[in-house]
C-alpha positions in Angstrom: 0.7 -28.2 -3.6 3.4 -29.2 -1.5 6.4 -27.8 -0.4 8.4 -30.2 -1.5 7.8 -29.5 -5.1 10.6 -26.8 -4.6 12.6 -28.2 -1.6 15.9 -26.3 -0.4 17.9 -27.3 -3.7 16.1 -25.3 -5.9 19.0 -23.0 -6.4 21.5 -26.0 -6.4 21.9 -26.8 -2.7 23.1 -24.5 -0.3 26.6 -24.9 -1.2 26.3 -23.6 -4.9 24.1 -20.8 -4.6 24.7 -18.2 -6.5 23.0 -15.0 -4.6 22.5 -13.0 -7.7 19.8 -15.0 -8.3 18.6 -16.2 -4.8 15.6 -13.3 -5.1 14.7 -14.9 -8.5 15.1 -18.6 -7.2 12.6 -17.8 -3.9 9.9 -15.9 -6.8 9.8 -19.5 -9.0 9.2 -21.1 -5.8 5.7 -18.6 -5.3 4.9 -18.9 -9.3 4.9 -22.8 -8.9 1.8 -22.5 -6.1 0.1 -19.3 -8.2 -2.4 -19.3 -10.6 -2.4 -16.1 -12.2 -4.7 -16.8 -14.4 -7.7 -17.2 -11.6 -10.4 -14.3 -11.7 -9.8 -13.2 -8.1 -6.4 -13.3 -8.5 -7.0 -10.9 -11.3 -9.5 -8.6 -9.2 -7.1 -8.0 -6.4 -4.2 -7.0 -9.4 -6.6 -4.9 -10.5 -7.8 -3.2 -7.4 -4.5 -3.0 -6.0 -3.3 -0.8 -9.5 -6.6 1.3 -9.6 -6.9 2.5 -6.2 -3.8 4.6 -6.4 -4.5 5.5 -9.6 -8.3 6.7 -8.9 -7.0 8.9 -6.1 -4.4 10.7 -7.8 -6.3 11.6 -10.8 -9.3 12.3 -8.9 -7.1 14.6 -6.7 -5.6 15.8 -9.6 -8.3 16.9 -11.5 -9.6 18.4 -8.0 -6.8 20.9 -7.9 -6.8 22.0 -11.2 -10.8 22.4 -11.5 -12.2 23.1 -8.0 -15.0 21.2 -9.4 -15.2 18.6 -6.7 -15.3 21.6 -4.0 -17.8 23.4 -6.3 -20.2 20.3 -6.6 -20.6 19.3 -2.7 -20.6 23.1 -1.6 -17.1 23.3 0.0 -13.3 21.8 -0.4 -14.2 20.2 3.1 -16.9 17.9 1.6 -15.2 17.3 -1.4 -12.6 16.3 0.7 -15.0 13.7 2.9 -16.5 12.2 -0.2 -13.3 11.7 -1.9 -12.2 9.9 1.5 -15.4 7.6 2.0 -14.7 6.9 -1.6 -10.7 5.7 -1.0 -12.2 3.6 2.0 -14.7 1.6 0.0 -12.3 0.8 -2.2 -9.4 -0.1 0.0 -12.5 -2.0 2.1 -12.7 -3.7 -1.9 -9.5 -4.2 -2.4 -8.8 -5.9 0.7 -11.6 -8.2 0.2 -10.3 -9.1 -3.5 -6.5 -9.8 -1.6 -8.2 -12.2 0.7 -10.2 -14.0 -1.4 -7.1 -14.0 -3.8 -5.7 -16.0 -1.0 -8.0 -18.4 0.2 -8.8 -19.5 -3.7 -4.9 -20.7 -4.1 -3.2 -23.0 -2.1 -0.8 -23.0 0.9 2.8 -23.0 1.5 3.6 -25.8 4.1 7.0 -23.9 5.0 4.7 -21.0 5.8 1.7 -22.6 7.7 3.4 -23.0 11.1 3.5 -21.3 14.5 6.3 -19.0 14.1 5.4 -17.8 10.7 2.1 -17.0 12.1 3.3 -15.4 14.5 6.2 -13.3 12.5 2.7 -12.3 10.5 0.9 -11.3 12.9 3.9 -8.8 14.0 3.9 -7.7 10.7 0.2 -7.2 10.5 0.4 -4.9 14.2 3.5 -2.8 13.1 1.7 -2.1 10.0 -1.6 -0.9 12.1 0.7 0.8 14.5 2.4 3.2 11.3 -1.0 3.2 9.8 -3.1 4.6 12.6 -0.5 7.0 13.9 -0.1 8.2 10.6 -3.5 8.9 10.5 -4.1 10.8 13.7 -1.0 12.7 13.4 -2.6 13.8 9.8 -6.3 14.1 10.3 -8.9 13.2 7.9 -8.5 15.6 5.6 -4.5 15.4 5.7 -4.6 11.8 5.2 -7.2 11.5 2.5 -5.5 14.3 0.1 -6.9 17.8 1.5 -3.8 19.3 0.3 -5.2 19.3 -3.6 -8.8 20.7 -1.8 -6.4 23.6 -0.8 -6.5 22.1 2.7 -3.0 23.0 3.8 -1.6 22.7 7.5 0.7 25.3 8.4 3.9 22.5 7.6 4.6 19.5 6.7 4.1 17.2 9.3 7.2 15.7 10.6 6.1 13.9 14.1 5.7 10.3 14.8 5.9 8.3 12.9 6.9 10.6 9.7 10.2 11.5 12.0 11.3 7.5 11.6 9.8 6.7 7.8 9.1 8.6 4.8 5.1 7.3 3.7 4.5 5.7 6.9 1.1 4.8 5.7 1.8 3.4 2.8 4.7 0.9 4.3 2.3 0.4 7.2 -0.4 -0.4 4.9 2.0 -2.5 3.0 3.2 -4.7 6.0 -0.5 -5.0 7.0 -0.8 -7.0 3.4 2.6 -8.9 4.1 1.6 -10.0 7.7 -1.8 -11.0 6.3 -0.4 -12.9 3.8 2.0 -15.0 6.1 -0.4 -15.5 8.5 -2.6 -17.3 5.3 0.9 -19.1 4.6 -0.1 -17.7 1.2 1.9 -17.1 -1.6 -0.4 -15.6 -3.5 -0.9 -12.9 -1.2 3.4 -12.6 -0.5 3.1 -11.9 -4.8 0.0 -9.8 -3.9 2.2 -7.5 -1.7 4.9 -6.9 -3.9 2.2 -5.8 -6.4 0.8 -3.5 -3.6 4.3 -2.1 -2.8 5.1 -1.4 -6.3 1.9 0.7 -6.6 2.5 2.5 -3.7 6.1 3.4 -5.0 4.6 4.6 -8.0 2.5 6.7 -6.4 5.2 8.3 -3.9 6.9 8.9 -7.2 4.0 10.7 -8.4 2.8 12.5 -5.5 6.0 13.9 -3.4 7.3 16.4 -5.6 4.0 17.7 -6.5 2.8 18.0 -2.5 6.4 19.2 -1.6 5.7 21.8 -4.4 2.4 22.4 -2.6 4.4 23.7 1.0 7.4 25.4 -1.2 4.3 27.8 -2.5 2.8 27.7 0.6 5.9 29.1 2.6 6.6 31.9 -0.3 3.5 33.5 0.1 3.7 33.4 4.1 7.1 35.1 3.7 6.0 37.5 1.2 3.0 38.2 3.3 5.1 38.9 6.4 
């Protein structure tokens, strides 16, 4: 579909937009080149939603059972298998977001130079916030040890957790965004705002219970000392 479907006066022409509903006028213009309705469209909803999901119940149930711990002989393999499972599954979900993308067609405005090259940005910040989160965590930080009873002595507040709360998560997300530009693909700009929404749920979910985690942590330290 072209662009031109939905040229620069969707809104009314420049001189009568009304902002309050610029964000809904730009997400009319994505719905006219989406197919929601296509099966791996559907997948990559899907995986984006359950991947979340399947970690923080798993982890969940982890903490309040021990049976994960108790099944693979210590909380440090539960920990590892619980990890190599979130990495298939992100390694699945990605796969479902690109081929989400490649089944629906381009944007023209999108599939130029500079937007590549905005993407790709995107798409190396995102790797940047991603990896250093990841080494600043360690495997078993990054992949939920806490709720194995894997604690660190504190919460770790270095790069880059001293510029952005959930630096993975936003990393991961901008890795998604730039992908998507780079694809001049709506589908996969719709994609990431179902892969942000996720992840906000989930920070919802999981930052008062691991803040909880250190509170208890530090109590005992100072009842201990």
């Amino acid at each position: 579909m072209s662009s031109s479907v939905a040229g620069p006066d969707c809104c009314g022409g420049l001189g009568n937009i009304d902002f309050r509903k610029a964000d809904l006028c730009v997400m009319t213009r994505l719905l006219g080149y989406v197919d929601p309705s296509d099966p791996s469209f559907v997948a990559a909803v899907l995986t984006i939603i359950f991947n979340p999901l399947f970690w923080n119940v798993v982890a969940r149930w982890e903490q309040k059972t021990r049976k994960l711990s108790r099944a693979f002989g210590s909380p440090y393999l539960g920990c590892y298998a619980l990890g190599g499972a979130v990495l298939l599954l992100n390694a699945l979900r990605s796969h479902c977001f690109t081929q989400a993308m490649l089944s629906q067609p381009r944007m023209d405005s999108l599939d130029n130079l500079p937007a590549y090259g905005a993407g790709l940005g995107l798409l190396v910040g995102g790797s940047v916030l991603v990896l250093s989160s990841f080494f600043a965590l360690g495997f078993t930080g990054t992949f939920l040890g806490d709720y194995f009873g894997i604690l660190k002595e504190a919460r770790v507040t270095t790069f880059p957790f001293s510029v952005l709360d959930n630096p993975m998560y936003w990393g991961s997300t901008a890795n998604y965004l730039g992908w998507a530009v780079m694809h001049a693909s709506p589908a996969g700009l719709l994609l990431t705002v179902v892969v942000a929404l996720a992840y906000t749920v989930a920070t919802l979910y999981e930052e008062p219970f691991t803040a909880e985690i250190y509170r208890q942590k530090a109590s005992q330290s100072h009842k201990g000392s």
